[in-house]
Biopython code that builds the backbone (N, CA, C, O; Angstrom):
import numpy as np
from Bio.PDB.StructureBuilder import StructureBuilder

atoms = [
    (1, "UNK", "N", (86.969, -6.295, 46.442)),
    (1, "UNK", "CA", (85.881, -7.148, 46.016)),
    (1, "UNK", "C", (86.476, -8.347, 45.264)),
    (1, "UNK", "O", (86.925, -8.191, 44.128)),
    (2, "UNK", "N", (86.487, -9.448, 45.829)),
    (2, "UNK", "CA", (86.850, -10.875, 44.889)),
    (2, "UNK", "C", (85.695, -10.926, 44.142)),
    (2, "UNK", "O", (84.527, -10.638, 44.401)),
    (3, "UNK", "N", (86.505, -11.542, 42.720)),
    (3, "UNK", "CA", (85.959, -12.503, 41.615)),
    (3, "UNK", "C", (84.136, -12.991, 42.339)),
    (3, "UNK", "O", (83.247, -12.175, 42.098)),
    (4, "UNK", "N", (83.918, -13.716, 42.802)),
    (4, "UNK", "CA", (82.740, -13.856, 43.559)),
    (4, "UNK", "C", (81.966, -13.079, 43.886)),
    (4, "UNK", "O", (80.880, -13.499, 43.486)),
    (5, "UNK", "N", (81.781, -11.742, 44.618)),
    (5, "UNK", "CA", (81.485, -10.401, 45.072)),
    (5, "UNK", "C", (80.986, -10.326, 43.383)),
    (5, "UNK", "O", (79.806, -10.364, 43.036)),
    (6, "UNK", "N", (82.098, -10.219, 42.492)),
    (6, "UNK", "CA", (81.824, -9.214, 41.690)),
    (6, "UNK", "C", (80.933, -10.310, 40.492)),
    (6, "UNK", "O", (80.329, -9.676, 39.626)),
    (7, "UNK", "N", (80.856, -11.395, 40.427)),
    (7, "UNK", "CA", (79.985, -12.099, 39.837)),
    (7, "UNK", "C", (78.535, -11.798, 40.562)),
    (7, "UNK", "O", (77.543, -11.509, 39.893)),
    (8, "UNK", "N", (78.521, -11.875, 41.671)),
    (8, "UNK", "CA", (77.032, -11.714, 42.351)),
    (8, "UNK", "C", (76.549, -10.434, 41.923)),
    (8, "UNK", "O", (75.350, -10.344, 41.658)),
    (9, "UNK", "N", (77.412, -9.264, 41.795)),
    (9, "UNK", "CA", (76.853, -8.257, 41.175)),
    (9, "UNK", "C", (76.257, -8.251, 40.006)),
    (9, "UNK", "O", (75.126, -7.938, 39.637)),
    (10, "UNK", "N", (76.951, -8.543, 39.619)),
    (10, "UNK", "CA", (76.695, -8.753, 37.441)),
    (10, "UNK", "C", (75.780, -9.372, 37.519)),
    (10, "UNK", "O", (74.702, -8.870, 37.200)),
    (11, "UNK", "N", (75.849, -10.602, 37.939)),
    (11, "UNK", "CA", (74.255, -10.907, 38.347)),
    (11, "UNK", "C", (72.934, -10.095, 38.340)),
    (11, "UNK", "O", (71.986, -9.831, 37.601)),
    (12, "UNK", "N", (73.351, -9.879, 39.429)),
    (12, "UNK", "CA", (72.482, -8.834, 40.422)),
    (12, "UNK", "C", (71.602, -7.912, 39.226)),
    (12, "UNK", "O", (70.469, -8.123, 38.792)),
    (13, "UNK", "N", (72.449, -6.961, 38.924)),
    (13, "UNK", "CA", (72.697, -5.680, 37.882)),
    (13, "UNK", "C", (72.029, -5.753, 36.467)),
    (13, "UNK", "O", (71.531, -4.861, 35.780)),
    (14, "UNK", "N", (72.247, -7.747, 36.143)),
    (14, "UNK", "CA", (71.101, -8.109, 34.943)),
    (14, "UNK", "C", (70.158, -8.598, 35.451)),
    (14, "UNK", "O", (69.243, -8.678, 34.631)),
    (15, "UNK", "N", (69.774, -9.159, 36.862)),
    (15, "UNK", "CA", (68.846, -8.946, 36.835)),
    (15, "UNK", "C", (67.394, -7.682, 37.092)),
    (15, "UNK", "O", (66.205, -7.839, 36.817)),
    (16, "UNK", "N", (67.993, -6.648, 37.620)),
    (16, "UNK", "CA", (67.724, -5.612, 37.768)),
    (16, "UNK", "C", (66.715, -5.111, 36.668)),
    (16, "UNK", "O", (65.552, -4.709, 36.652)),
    (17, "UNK", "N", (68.314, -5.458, 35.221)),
    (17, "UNK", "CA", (67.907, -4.537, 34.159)),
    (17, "UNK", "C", (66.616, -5.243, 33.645)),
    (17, "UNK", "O", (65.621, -4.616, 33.284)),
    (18, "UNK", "N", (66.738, -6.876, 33.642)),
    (18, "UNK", "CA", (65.652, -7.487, 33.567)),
    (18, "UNK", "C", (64.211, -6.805, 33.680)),
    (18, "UNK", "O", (63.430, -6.477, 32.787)),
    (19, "UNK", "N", (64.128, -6.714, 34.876)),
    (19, "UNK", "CA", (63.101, -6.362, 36.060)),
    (19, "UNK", "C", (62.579, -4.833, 35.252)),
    (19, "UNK", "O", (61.515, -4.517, 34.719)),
    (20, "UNK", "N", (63.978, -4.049, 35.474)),
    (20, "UNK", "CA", (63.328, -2.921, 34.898)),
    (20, "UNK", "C", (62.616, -3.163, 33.292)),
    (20, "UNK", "O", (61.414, -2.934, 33.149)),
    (21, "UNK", "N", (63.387, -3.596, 32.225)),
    (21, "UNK", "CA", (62.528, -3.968, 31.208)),
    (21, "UNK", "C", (61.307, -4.565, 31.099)),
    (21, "UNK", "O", (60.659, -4.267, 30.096)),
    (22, "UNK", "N", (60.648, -5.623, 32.168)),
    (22, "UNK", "CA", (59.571, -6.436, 31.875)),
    (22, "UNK", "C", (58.680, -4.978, 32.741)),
    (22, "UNK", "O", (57.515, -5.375, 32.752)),
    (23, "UNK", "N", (58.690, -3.933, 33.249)),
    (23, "UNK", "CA", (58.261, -3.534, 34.179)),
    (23, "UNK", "C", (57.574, -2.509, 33.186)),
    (23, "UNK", "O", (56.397, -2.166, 33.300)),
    (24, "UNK", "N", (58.870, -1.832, 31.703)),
    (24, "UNK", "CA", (58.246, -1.416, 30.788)),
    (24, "UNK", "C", (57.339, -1.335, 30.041)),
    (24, "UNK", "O", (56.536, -0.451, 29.742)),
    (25, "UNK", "N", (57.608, -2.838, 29.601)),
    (25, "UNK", "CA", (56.606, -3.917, 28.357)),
    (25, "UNK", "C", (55.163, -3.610, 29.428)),
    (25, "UNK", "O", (54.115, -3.152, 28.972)),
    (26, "UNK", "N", (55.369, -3.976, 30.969)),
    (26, "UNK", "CA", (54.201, -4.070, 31.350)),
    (26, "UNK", "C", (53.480, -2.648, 31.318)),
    (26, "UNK", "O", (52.250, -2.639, 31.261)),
    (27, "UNK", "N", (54.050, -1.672, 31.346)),
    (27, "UNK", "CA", (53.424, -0.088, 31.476)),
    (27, "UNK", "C", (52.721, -0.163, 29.877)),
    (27, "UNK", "O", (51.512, 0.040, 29.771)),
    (28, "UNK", "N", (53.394, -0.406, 28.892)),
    (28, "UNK", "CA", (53.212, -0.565, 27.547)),
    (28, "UNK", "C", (51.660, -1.304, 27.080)),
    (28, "UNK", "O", (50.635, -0.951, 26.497)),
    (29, "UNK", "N", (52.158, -2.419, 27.672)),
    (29, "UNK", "CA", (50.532, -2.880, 28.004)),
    (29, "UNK", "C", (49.358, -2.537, 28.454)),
    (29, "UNK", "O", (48.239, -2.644, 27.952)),
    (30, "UNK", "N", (49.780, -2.044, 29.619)),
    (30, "UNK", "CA", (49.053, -0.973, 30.160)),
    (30, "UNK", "C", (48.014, 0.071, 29.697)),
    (30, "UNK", "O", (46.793, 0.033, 29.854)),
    (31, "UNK", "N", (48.651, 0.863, 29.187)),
    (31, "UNK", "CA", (48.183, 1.915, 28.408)),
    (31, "UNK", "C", (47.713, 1.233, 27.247)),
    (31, "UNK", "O", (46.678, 1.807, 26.909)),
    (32, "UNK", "N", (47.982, 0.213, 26.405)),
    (32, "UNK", "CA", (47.172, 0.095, 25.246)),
    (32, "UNK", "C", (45.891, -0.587, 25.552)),
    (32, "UNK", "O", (44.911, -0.429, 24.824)),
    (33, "UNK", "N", (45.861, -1.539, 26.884)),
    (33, "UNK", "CA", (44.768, -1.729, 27.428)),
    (33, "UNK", "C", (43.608, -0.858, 27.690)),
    (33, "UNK", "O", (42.482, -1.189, 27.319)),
    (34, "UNK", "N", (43.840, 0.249, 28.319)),
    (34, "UNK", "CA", (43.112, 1.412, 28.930)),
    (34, "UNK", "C", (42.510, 1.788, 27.504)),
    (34, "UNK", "O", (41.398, 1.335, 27.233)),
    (35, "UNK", "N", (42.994, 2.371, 26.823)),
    (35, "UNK", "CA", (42.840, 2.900, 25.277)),
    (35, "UNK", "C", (41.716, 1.791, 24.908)),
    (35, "UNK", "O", (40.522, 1.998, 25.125)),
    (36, "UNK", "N", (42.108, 0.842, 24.448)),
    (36, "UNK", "CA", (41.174, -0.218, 24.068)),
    (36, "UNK", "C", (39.703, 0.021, 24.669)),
    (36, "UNK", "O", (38.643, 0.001, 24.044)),
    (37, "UNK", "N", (39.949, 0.299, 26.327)),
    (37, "UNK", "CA", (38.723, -0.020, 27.349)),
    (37, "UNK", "C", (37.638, 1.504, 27.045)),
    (37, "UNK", "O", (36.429, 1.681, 26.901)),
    (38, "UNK", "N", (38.648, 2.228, 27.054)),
    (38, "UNK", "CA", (38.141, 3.486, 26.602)),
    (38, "UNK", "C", (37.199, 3.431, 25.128)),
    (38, "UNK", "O", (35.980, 3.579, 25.051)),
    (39, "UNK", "N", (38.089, 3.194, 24.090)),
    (39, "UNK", "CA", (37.040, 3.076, 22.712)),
    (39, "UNK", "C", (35.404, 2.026, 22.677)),
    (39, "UNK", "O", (34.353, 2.120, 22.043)),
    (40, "UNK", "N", (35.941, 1.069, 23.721)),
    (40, "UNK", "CA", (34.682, 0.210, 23.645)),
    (40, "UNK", "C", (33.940, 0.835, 24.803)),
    (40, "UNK", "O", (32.802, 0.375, 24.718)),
    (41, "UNK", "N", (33.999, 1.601, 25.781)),
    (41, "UNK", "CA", (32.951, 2.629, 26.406)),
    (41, "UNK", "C", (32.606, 3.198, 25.555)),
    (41, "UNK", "O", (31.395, 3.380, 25.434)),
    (42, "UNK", "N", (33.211, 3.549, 24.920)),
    (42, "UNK", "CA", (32.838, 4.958, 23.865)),
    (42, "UNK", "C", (31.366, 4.291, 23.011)),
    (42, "UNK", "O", (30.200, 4.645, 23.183)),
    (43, "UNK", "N", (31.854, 3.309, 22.138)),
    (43, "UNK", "CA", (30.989, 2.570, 21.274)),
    (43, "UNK", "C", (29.643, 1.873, 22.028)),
    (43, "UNK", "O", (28.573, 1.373, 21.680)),
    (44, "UNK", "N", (30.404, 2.168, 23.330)),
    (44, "UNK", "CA", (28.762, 1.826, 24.279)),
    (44, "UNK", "C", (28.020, 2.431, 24.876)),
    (44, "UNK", "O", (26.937, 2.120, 25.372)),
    (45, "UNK", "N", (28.608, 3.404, 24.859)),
    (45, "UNK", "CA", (27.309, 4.660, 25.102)),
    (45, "UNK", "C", (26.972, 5.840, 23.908)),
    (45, "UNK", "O", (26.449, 6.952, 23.842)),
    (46, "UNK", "N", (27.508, 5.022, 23.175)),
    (46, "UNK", "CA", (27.660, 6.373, 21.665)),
    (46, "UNK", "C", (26.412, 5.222, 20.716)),
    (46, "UNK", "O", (26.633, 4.018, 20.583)),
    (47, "UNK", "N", (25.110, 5.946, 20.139)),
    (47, "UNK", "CA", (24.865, 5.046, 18.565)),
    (47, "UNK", "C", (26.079, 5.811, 17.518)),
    (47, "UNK", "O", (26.433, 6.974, 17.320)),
    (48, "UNK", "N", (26.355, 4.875, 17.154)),
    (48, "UNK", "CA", (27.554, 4.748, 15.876)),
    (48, "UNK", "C", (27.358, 4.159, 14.411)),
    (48, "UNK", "O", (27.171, 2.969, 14.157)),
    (49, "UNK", "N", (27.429, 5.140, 13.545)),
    (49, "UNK", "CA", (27.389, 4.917, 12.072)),
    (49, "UNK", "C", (28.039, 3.343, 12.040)),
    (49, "UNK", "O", (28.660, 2.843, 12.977)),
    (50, "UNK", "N", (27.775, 2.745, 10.860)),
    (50, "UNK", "CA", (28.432, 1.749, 10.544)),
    (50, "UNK", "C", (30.149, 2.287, 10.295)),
    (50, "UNK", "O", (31.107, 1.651, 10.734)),
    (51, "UNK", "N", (30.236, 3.275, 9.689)),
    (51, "UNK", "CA", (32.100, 3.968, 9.516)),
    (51, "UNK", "C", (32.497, 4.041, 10.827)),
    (51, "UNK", "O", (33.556, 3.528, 11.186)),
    (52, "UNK", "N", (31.620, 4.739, 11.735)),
    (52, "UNK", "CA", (32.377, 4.826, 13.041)),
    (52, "UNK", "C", (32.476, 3.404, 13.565)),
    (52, "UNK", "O", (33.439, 2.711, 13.893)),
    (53, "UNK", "N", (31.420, 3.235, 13.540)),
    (53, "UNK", "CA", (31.529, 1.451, 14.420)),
    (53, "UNK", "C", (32.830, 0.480, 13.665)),
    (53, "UNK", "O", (33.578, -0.061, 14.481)),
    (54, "UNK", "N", (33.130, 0.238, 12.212)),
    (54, "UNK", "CA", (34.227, -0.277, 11.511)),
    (54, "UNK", "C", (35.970, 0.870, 12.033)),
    (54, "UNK", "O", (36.977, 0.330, 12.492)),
    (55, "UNK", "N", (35.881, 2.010, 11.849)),
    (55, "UNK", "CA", (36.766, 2.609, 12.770)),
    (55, "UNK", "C", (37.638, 2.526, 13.991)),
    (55, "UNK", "O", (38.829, 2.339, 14.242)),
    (56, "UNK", "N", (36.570, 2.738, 14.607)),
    (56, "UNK", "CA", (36.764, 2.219, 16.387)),
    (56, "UNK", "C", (37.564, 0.518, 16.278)),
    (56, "UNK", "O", (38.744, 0.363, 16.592)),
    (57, "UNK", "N", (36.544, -0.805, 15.713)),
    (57, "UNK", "CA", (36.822, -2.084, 15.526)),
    (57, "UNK", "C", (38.359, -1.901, 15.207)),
    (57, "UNK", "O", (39.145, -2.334, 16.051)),
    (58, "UNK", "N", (38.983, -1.154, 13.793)),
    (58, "UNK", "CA", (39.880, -1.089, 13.586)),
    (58, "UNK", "C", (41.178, -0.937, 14.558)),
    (58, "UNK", "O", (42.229, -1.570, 14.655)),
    (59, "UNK", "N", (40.661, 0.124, 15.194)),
    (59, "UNK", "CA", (41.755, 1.349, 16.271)),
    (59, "UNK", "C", (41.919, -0.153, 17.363)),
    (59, "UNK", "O", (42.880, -0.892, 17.579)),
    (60, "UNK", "N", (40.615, -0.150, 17.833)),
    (60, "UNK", "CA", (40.543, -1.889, 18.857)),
    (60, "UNK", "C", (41.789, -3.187, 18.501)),
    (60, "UNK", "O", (42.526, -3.796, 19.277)),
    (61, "UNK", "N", (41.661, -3.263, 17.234)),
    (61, "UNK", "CA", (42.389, -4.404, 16.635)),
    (61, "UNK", "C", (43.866, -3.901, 16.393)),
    (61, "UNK", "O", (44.718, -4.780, 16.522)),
    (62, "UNK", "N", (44.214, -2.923, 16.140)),
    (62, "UNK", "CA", (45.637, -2.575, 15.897)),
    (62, "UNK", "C", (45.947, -1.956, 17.456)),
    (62, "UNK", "O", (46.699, -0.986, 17.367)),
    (63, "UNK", "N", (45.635, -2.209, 18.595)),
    (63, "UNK", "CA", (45.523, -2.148, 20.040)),
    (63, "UNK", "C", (45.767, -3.378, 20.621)),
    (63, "UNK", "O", (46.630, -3.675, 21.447)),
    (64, "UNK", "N", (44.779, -4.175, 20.018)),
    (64, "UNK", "CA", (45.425, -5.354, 20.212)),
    (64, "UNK", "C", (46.412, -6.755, 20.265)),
    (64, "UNK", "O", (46.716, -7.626, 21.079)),
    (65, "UNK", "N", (46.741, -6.335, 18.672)),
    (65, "UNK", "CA", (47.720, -6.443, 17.772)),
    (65, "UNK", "C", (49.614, -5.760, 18.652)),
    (65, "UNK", "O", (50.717, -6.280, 18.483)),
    (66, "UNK", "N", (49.379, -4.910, 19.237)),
    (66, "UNK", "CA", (50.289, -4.191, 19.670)),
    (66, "UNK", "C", (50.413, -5.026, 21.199)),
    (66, "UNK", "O", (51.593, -5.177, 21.517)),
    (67, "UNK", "N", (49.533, -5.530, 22.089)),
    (67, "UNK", "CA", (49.380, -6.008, 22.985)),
    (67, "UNK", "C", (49.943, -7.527, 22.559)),
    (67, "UNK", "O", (50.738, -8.094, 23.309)),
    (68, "UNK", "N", (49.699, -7.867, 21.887)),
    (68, "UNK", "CA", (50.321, -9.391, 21.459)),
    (68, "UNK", "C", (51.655, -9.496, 21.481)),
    (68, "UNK", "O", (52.237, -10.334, 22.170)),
    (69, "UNK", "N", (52.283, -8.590, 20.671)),
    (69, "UNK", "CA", (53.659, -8.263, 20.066)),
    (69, "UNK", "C", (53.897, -8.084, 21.302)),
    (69, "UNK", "O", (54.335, -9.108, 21.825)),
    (70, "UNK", "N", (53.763, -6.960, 22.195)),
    (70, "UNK", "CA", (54.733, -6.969, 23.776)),
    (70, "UNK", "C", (54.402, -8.312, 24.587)),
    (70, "UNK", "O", (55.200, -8.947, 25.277)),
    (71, "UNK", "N", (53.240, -8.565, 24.387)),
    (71, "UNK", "CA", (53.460, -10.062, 25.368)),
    (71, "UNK", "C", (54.521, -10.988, 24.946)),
    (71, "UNK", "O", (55.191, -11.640, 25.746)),
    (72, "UNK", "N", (54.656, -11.031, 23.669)),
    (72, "UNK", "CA", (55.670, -12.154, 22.950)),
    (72, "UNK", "C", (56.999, -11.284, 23.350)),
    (72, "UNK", "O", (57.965, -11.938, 23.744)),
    (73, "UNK", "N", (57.113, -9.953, 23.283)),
    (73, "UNK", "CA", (58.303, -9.406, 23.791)),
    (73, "UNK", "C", (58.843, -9.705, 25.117)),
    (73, "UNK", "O", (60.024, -9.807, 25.447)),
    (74, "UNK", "N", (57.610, -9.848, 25.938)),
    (74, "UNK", "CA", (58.090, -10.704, 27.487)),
    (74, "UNK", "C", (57.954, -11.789, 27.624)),
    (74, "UNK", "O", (58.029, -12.165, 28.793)),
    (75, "UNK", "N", (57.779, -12.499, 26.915)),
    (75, "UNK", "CA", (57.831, -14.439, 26.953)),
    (75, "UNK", "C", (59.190, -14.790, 26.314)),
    (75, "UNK", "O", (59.868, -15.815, 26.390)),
    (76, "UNK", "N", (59.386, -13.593, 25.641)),
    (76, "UNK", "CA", (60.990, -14.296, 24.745)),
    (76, "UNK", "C", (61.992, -13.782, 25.526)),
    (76, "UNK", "O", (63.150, -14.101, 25.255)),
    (77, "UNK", "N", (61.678, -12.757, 26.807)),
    (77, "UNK", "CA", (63.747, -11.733, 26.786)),
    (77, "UNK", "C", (63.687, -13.117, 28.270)),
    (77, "UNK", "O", (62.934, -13.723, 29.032)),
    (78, "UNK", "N", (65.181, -12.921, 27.833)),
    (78, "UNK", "CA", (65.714, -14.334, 28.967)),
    (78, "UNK", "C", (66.424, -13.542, 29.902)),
    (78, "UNK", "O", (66.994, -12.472, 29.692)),
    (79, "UNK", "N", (66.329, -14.195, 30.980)),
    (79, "UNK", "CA", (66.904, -13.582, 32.330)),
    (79, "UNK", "C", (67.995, -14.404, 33.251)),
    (79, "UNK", "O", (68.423, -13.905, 34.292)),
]
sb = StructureBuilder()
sb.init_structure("model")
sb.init_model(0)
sb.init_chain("A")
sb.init_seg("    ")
for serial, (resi, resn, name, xyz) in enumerate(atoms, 1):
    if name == "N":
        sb.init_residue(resn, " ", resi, " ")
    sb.init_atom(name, np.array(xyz, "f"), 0.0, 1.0, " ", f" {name:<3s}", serial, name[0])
structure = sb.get_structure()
């Protein structure tokens, strides 16, 4: 394998790892999405105390909060 060959790999190999990482963040997302979608069904077919209704809002917002942070985690990794 020449110098060349073996640059195209290394290449190759980060971009891969790339791929596999953004593929993470995106599963990550994923699931905190669903969760989210889930609590606000919940709050929509449930009547809810004012504690539960401030609760849920909470759980929603630190869901979302978590969704921000991985998006900024895939706008920043360089490839």
């Amino acid at each position: 394998m020449d110098n060349n060959q073996r640059d195209t790999r290394k290449f190759l190999e980060e971009q891969l790892q790339w791929v596999i990482e953004q593929d993470n963040i995106l599963k990550k997302i994923e699931i905190n999405l669903y969760e989210m979608r889930s609590l606000a069904e919940y709050a929509r077919d449930h009547e809810l105390s004012s504690k539960e209704y401030n609760r849920l809002n909470y759980q929603i917002n630190e869901l979302k909060n978590k969704v921000v942070v991985l998006q900024q985690q895939r706008e920043t990794a360089v490839h």
